[in-house]
mmCIF file as gemmi writes it, N, C-alpha and C atoms, coordinates in Angstrom:
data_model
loop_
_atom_site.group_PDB
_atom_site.id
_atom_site.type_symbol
_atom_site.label_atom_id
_atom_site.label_alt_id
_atom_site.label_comp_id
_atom_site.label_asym_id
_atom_site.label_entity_id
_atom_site.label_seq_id
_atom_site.pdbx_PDB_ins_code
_atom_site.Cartn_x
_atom_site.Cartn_y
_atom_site.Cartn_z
_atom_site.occupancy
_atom_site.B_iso_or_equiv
_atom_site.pdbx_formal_charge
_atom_site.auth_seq_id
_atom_site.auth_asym_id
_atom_site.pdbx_PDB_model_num
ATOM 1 N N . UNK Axp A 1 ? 28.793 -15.56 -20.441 1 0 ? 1 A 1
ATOM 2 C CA . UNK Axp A 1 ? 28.677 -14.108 -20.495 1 0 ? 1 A 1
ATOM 3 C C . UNK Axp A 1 ? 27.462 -13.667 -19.691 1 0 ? 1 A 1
ATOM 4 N N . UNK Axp A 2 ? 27.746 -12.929 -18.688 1 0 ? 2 A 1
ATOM 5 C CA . UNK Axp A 2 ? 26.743 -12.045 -18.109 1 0 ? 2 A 1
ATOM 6 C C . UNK Axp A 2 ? 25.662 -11.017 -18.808 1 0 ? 2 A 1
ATOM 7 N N . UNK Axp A 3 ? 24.274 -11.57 -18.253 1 0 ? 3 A 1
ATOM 8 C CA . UNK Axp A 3 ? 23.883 -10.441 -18.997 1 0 ? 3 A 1
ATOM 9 C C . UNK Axp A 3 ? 22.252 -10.465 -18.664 1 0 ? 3 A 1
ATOM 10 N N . UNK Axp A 4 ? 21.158 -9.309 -18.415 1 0 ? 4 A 1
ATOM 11 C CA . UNK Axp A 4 ? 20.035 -9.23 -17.756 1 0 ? 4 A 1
ATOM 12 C C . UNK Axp A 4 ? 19.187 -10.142 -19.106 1 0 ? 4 A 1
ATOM 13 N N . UNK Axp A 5 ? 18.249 -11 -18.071 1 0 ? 5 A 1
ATOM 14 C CA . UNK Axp A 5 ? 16.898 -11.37 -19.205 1 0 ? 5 A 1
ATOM 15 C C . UNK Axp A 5 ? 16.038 -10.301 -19.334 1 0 ? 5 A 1
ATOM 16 N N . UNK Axp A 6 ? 15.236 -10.247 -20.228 1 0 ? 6 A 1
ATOM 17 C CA . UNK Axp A 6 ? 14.048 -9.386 -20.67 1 0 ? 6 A 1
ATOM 18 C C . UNK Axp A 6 ? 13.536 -8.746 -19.332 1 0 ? 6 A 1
ATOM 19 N N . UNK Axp A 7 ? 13.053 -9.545 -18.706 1 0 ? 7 A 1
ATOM 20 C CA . UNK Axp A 7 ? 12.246 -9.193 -17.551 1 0 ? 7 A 1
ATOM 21 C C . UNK Axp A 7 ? 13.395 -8.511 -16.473 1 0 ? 7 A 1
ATOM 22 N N . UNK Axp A 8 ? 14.225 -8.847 -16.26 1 0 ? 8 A 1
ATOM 23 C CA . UNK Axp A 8 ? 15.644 -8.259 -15.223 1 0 ? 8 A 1
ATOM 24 C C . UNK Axp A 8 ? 15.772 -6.403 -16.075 1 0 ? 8 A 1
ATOM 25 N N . UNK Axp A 9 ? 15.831 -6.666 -17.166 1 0 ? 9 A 1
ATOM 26 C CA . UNK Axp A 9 ? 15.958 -6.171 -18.004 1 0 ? 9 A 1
ATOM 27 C C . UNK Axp A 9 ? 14.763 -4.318 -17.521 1 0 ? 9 A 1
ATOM 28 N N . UNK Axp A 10 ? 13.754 -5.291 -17.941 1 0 ? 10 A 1
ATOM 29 C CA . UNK Axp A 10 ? 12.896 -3.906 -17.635 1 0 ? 10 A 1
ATOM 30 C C . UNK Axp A 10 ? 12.519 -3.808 -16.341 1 0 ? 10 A 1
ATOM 31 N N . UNK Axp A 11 ? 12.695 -4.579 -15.268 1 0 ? 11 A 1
ATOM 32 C CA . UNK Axp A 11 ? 12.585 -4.668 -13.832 1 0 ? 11 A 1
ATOM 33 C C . UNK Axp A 11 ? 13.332 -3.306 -13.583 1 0 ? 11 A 1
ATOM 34 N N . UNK Axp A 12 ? 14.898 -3.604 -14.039 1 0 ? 12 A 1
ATOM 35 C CA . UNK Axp A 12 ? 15.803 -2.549 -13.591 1 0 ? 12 A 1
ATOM 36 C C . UNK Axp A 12 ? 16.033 -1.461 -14.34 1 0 ? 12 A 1
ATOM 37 N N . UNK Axp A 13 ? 14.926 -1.254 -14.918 1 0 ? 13 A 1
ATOM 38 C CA . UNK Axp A 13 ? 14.641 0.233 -15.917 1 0 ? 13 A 1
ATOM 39 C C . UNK Axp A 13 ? 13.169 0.891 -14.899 1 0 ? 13 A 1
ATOM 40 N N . UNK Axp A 14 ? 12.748 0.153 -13.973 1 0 ? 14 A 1
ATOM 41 C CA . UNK Axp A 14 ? 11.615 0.537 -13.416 1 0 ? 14 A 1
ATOM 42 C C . UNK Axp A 14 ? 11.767 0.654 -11.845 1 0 ? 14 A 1
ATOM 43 N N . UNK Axp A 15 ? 12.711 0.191 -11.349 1 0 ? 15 A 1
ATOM 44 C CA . UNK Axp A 15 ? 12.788 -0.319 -9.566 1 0 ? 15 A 1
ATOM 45 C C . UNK Axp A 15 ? 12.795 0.887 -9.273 1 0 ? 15 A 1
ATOM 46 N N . UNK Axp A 16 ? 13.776 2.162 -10.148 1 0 ? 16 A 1
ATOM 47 C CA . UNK Axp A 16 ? 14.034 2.934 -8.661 1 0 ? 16 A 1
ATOM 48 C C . UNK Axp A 16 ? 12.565 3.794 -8.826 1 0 ? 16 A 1
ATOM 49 N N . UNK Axp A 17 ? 11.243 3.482 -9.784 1 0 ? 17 A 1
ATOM 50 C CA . UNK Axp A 17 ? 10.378 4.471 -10.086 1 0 ? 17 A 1
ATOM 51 C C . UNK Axp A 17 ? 9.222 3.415 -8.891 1 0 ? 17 A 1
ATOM 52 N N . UNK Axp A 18 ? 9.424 2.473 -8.848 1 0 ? 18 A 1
ATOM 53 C CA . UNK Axp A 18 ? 8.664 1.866 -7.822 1 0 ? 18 A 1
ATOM 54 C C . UNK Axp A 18 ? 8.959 2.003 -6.633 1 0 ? 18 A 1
ATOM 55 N N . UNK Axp A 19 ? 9.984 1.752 -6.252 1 0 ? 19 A 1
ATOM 56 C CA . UNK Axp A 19 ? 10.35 2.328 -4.656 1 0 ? 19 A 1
ATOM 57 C C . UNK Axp A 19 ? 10.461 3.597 -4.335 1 0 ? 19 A 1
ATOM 58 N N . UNK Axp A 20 ? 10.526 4.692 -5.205 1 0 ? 20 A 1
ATOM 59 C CA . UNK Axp A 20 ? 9.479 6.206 -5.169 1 0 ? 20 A 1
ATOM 60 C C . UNK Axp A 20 ? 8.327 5.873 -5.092 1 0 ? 20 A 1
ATOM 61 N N . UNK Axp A 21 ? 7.293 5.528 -5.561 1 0 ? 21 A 1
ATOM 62 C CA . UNK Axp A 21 ? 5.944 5.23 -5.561 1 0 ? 21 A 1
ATOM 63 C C . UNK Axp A 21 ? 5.573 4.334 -4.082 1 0 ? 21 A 1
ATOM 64 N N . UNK Axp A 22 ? 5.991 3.281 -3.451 1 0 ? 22 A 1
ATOM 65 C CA . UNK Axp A 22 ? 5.75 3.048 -2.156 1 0 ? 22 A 1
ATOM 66 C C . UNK Axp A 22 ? 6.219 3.787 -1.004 1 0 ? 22 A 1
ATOM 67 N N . UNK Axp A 23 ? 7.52 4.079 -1.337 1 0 ? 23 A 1
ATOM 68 C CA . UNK Axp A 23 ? 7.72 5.17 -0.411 1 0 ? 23 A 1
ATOM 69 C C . UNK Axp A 23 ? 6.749 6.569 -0.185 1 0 ? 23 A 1
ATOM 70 N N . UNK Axp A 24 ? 6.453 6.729 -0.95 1 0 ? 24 A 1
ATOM 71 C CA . UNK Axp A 24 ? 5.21 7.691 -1.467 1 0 ? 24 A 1
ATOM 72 C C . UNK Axp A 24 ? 3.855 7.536 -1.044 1 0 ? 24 A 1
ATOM 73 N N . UNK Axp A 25 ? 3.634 6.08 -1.03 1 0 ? 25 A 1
ATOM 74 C CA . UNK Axp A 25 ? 2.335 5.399 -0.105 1 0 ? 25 A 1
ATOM 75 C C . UNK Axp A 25 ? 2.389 5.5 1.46 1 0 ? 25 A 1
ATOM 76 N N . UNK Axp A 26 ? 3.434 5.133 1.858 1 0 ? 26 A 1
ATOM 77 C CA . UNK Axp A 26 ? 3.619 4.8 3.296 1 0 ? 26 A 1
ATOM 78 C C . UNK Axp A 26 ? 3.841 6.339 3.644 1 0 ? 26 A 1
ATOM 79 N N . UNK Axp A 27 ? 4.003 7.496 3.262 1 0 ? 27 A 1
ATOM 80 C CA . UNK Axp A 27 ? 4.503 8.447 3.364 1 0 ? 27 A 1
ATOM 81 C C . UNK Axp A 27 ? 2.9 9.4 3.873 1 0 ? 27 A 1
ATOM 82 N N . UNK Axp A 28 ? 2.384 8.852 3.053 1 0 ? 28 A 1
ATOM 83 C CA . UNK Axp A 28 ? 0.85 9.13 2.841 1 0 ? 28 A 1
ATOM 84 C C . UNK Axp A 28 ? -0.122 8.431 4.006 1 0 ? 28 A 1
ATOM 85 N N . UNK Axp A 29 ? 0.174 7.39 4.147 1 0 ? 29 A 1
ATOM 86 C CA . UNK Axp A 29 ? -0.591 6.638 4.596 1 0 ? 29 A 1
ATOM 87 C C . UNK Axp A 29 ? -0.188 6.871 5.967 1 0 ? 29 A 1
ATOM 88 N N . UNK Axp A 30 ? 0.83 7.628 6.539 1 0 ? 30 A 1
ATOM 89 C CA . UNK Axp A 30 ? 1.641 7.759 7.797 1 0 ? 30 A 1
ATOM 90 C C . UNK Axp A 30 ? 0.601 9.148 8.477 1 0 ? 30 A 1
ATOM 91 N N . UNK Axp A 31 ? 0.63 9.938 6.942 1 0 ? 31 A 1
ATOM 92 C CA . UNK Axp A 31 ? -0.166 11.281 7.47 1 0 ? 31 A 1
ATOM 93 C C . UNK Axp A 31 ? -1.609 10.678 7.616 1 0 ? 31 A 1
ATOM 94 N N . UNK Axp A 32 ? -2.199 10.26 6.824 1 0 ? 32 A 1
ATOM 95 C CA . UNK Axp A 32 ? -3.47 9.606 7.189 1 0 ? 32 A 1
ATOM 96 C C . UNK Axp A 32 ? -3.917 8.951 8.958 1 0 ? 32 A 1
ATOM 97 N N . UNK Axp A 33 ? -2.477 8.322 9.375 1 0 ? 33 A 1
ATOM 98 C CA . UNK Axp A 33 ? -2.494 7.674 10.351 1 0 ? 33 A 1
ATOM 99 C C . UNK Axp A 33 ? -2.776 9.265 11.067 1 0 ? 33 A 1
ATOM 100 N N . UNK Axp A 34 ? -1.784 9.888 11.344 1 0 ? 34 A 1
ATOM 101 C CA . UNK Axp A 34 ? -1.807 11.201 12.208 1 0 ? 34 A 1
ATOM 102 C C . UNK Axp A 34 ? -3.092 11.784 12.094 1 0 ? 34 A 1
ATOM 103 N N . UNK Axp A 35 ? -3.64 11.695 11.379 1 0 ? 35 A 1
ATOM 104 C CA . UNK Axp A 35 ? -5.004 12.591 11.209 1 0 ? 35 A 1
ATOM 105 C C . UNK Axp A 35 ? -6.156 11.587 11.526 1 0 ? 35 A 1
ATOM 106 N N . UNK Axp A 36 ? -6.32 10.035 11.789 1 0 ? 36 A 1
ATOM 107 C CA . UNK Axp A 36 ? -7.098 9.572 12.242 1 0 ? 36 A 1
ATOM 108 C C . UNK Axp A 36 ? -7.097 9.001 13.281 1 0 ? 36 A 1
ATOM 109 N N . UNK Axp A 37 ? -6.564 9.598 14.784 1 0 ? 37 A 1
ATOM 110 C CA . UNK Axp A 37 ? -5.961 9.493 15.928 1 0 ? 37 A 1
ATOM 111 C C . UNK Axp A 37 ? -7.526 8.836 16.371 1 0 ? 37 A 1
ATOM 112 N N . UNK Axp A 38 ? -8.678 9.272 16.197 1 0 ? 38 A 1
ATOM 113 C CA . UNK Axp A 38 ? -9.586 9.366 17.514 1 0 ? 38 A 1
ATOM 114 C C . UNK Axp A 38 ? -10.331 7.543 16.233 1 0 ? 38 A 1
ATOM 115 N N . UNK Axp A 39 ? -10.275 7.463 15.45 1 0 ? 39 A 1
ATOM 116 C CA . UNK Axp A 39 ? -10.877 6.121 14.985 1 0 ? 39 A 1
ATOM 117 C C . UNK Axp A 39 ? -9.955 5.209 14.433 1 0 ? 39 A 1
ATOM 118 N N . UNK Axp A 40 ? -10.155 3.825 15.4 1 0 ? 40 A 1
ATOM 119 C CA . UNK Axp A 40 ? -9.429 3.136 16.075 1 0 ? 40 A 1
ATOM 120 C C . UNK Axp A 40 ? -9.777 2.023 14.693 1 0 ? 40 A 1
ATOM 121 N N . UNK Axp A 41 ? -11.067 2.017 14.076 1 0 ? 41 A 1
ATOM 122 C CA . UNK Axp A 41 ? -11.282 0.792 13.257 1 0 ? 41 A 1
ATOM 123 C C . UNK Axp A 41 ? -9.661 1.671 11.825 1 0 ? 41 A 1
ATOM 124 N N . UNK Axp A 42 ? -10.165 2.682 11.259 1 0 ? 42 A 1
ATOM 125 C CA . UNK Axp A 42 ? -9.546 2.959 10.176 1 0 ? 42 A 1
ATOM 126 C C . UNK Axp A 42 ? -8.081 2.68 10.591 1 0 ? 42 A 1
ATOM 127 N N . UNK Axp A 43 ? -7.393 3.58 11.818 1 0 ? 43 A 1
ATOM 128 C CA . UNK Axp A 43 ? -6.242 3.369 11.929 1 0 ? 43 A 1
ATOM 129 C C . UNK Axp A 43 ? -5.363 2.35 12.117 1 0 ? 43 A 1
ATOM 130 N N . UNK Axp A 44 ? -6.198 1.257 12.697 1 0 ? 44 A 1
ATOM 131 C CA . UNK Axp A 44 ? -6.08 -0.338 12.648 1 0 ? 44 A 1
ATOM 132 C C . UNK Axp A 44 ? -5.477 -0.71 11.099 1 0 ? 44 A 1
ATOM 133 N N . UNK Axp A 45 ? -6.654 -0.192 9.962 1 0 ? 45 A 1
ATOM 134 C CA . UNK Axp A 45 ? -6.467 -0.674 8.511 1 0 ? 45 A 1
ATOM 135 C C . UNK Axp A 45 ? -5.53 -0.101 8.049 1 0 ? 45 A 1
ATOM 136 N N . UNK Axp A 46 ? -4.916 1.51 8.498 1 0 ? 46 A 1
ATOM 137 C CA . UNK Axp A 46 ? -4.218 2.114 7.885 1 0 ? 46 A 1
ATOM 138 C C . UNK Axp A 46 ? -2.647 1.348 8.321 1 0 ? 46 A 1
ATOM 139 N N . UNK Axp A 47 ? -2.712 0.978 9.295 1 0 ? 47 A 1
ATOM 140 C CA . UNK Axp A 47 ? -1.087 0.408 10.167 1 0 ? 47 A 1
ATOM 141 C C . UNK Axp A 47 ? -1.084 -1.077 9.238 1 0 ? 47 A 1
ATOM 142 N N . UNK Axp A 48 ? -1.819 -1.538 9.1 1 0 ? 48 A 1
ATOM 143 C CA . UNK Axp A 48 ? -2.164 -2.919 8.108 1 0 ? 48 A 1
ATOM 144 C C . UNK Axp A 48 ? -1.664 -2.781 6.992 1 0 ? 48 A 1
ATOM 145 N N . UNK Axp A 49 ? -1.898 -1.859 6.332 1 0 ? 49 A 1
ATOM 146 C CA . UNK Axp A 49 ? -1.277 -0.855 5.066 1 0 ? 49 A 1
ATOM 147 C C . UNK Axp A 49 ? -0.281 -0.673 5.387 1 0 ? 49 A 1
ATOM 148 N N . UNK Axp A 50 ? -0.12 -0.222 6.203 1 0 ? 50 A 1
ATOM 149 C CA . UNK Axp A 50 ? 1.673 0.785 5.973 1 0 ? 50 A 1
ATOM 150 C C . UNK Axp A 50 ? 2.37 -0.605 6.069 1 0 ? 50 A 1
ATOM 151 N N . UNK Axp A 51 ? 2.221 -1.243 7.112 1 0 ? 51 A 1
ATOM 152 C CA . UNK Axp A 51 ? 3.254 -2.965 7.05 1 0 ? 51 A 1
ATOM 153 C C . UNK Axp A 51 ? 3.191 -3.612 5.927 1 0 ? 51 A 1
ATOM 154 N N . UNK Axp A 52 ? 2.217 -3.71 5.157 1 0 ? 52 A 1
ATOM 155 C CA . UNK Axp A 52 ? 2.131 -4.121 3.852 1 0 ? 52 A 1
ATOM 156 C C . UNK Axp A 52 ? 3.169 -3.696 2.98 1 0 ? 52 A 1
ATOM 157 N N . UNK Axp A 53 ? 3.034 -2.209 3.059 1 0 ? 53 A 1
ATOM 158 C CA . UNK Axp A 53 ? 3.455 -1.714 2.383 1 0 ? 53 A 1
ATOM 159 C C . UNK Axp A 53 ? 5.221 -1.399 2.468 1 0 ? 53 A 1
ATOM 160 N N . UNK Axp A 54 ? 5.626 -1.553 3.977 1 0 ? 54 A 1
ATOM 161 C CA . UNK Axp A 54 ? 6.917 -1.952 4.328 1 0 ? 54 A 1
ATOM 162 C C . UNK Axp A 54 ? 7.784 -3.027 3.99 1 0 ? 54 A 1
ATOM 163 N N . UNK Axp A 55 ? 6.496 -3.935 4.028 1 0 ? 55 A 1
ATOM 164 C CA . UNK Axp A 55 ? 7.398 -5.391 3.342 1 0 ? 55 A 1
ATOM 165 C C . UNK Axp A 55 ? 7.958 -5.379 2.27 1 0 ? 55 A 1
ATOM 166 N N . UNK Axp A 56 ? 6.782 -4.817 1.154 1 0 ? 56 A 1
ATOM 167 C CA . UNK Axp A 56 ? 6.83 -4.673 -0.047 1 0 ? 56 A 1
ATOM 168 C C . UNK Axp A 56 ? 8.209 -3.795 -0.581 1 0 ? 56 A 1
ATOM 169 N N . UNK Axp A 57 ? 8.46 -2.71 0.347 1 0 ? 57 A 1
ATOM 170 C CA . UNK Axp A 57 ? 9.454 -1.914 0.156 1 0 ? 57 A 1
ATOM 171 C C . UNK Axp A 57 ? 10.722 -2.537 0.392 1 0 ? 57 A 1
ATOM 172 N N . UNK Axp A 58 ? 10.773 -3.374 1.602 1 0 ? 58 A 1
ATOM 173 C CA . UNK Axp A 58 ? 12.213 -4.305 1.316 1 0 ? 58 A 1
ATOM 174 C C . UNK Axp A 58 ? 12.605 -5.008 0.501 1 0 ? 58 A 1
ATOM 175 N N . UNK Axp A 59 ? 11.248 -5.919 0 1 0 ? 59 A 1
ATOM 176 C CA . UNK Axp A 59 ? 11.406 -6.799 -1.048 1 0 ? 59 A 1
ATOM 177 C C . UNK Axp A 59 ? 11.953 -6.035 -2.111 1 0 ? 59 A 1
ATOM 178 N N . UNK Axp A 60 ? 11.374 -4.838 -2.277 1 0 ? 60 A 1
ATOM 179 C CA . UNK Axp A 60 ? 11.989 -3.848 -3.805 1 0 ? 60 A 1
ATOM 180 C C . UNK Axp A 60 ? 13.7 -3.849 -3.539 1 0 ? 60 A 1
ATOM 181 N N . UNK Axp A 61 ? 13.822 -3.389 -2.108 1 0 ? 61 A 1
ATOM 182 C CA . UNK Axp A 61 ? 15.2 -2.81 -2.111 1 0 ? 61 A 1
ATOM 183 C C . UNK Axp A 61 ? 16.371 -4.005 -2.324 1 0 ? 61 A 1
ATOM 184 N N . UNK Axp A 62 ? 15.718 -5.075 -1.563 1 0 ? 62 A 1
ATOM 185 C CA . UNK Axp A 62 ? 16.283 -6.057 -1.808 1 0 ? 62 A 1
ATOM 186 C C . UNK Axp A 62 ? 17.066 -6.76 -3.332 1 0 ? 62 A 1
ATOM 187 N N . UNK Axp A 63 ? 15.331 -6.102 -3.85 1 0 ? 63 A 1
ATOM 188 C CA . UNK Axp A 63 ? 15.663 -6.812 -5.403 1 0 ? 63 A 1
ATOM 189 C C . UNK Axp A 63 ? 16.144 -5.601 -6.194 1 0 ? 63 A 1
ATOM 190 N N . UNK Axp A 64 ? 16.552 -4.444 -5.584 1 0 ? 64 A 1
ATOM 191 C CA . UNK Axp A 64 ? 17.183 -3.082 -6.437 1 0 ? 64 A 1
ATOM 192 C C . UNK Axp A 64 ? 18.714 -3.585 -6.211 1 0 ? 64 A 1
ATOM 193 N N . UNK Axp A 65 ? 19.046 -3.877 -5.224 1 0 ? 65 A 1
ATOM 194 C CA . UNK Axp A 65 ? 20.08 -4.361 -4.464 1 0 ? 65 A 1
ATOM 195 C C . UNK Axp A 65 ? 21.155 -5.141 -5.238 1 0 ? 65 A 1
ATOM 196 N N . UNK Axp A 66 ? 19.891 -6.564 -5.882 1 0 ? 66 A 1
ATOM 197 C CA . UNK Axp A 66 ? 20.548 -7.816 -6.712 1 0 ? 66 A 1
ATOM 198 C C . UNK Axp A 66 ? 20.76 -7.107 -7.755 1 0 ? 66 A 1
ATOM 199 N N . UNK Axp A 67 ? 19.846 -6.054 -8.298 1 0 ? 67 A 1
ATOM 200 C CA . UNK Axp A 67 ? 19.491 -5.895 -9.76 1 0 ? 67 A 1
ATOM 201 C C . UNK Axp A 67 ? 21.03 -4.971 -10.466 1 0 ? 67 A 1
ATOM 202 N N . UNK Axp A 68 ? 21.936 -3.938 -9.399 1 0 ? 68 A 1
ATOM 203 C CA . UNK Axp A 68 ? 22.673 -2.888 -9.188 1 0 ? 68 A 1
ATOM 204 C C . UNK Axp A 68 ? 23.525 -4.093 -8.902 1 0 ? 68 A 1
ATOM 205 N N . UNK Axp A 69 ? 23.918 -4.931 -8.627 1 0 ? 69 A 1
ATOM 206 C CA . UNK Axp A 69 ? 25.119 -5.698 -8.397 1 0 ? 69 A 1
ATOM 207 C C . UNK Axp A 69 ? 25.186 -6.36 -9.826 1 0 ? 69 A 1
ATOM 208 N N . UNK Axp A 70 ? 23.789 -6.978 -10.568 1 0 ? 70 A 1
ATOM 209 C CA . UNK Axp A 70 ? 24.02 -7.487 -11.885 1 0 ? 70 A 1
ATOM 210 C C . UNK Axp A 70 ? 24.485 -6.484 -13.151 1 0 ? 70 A 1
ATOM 211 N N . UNK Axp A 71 ? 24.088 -5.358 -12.894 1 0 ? 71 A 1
ATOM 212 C CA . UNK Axp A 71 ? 24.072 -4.559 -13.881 1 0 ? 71 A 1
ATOM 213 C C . UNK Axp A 71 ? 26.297 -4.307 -13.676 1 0 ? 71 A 1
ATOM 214 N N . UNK Axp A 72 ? 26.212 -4.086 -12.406 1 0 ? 72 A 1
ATOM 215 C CA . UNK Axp A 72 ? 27.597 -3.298 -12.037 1 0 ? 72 A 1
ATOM 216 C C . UNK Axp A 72 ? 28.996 -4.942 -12.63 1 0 ? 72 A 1
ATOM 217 N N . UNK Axp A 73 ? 28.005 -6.092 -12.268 1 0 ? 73 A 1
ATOM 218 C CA . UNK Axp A 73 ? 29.005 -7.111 -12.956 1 0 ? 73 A 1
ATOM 219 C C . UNK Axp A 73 ? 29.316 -7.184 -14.357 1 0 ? 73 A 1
ATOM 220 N N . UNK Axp A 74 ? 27.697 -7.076 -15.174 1 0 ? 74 A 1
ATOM 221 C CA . UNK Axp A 74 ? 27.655 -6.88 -16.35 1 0 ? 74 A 1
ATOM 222 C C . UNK Axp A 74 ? 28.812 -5.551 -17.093 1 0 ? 74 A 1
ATOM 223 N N . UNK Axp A 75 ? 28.466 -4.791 -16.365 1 0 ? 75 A 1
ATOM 224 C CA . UNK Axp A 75 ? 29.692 -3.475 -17.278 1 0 ? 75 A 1
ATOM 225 C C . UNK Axp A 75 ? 30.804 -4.409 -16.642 1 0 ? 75 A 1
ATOM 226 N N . UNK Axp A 76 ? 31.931 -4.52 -15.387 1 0 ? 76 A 1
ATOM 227 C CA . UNK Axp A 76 ? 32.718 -5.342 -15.62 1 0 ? 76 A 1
ATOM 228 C C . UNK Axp A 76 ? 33.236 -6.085 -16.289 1 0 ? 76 A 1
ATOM 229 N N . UNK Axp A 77 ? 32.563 -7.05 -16.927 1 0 ? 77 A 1
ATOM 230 C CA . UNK Axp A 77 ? 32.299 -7.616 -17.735 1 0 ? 77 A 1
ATOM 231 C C . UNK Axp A 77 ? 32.735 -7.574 -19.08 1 0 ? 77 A 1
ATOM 232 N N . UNK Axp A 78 ? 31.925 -7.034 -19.676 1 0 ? 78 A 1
ATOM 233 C CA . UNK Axp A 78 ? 32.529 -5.755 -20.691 1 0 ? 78 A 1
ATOM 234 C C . UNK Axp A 78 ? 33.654 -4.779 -20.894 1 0 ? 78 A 1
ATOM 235 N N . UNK Axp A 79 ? 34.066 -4.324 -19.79 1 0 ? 79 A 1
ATOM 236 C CA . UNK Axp A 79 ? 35.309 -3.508 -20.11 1 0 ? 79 A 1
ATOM 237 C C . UNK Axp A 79 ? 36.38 -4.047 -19.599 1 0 ? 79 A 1
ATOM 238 N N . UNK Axp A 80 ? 36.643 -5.916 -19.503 1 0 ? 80 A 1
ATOM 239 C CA . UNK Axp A 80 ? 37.847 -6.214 -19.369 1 0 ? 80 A 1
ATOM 240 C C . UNK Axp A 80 ? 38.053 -6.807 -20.651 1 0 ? 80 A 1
């Protein structure tokens, strides 16, 4: 029988509030970039950030991805 562990569990009670929240960073951190055109050290750190923060965002979607295929097997599951 299919069915989320604890941690799957509250992962996928939380993903789509985390991938609002990075999207939200990089969103930020994009305007930051625009506004620190003329210094080359910050905008360096800020592009460092945003890739960071890109990765991080696939990895979420990735794992929103698995998490929405387990949940969608799980009801299956259940209503045969």
């Amino acid at each position: 029988k299919l069915k989320f562990s604890f941690k799957e569990q509250r992962e996928y009670e939380t993903i789509d509030a985390d991938i609002e929240a990075i999207e939200n960073s990089i969103a930020k951190c994009e305007a930051e970039m625009a506004a620190q055109t003329s210094d080359y050290v910050k905008l360096q750190e800020l592009t460092d950030k945003k890739t960071r923060l890109e990765a991080e965002l696939e990895e979420k979607t990735e794992r929103w991805i698995y998490l929405n295929d387990l949940a969608d097997r799980i009801e299956a599951e259940k209503n045969k």
